[in-house]
Each structure stands twice: as structure tokens, then as C-alpha cells.
C-alpha positions as CSV (number, residue, x, y, z in Angstrom):
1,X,7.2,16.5,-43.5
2,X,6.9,17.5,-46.9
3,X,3.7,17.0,-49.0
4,X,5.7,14.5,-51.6
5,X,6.5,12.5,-48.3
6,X,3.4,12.7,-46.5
7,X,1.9,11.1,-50.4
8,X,4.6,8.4,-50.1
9,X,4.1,7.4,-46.3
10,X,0.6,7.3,-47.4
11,X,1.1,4.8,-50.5
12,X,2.5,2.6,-48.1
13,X,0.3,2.3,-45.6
14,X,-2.4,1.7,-48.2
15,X,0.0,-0.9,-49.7
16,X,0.7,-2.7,-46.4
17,X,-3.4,-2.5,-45.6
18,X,-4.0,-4.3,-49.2
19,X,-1.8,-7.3,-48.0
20,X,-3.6,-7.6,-45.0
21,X,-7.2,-7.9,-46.5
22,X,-5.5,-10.2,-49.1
23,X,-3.9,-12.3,-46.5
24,X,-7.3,-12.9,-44.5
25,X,-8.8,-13.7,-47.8
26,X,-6.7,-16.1,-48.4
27,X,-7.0,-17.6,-45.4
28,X,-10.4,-17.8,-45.6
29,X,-10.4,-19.5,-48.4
30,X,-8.2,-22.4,-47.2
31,X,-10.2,-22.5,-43.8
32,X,-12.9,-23.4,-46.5
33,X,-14.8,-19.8,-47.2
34,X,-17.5,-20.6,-50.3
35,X,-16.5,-17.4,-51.9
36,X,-15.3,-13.7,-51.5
37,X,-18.2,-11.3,-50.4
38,X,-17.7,-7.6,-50.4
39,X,-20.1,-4.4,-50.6
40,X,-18.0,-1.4,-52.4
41,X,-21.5,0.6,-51.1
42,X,-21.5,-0.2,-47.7
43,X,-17.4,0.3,-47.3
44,X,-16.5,3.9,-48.2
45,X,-13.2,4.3,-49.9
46,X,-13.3,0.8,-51.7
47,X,-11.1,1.1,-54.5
48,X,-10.9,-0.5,-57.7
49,X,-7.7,-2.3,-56.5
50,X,-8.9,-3.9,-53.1
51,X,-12.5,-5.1,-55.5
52,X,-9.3,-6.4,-58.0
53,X,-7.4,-7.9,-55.1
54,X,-10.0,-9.8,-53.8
55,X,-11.4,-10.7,-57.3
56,X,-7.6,-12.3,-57.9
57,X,-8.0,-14.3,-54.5
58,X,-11.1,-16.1,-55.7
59,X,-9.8,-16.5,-58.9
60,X,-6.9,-18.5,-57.3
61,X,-8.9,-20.6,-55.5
62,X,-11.7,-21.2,-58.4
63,X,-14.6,-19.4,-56.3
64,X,-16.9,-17.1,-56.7
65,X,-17.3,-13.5,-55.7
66,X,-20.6,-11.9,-53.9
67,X,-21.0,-8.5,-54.6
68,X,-23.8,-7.1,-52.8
69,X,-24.8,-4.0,-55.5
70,X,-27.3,-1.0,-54.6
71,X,-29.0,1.0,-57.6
72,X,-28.2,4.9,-55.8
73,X,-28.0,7.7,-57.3
């Protein structure tokens, strides 16, 4: 498999894994969750659009997001 491919399969799977941790969001939320917690520190890889993703979740359902933030160097 080409390098352009193995990128590509990649994207995907990291797509598909998005709209999973969206999904159970959102399904938290209409089981009653308060809010959406997360700690980018504690969960390496974290990206700016899973923090976004969740962000949009609570947003839909007019509740607040935790964020539990570390001062590291």
C-alpha cells in the first residue's frame, strides 16, 4: 500500500472514530449528562477537532463543557 493510501485509510478511520465519540456524547446528553467533560492532558493525541466536536455537542444541547486544565511545561 502506497504512502498516499496508507494517509487516506488513515483519515478515515480518524473520521469514523470522531462520529463515534460524537454519537456517545450525544447520547449522553439525552440520557441527561450535566455537561461535556474532557482532559486534552490526560488523553494523548486530543486534537483540536475532537475538543471542537464535543464543544458543538454541548452547544446543541445548551450545556456546559468541563475541561480539566494542567499548567505543564
Amino acid at each position: 500500500m502506497s504512502r498516499k493510501a496508507k494517509e487516506i485509510v488513515l483519515e478515515s478511520e480518524q473520521r469514523a472514530e470522531l462520529e463515534r465519540l460524537v454519537a456517545l456524547a450525544e447520547r449522553a446528553m439525552r440520557d441527561g449528562a450535566l455537561g461535556v467533560a474532557m482532559s486534552p492532558e490526560y488523553t494523548p493525541g486530543m486534537t483540536t477537532d475532537e475538543v471542537m466536536a464535543l464543544a458543538r455537542v454541548a452547544a446543541a444541547f445548551r450545556a456546559p463543557v468541563f475541561v480539566h486544565a494542567r499548567y505543564s511545561d
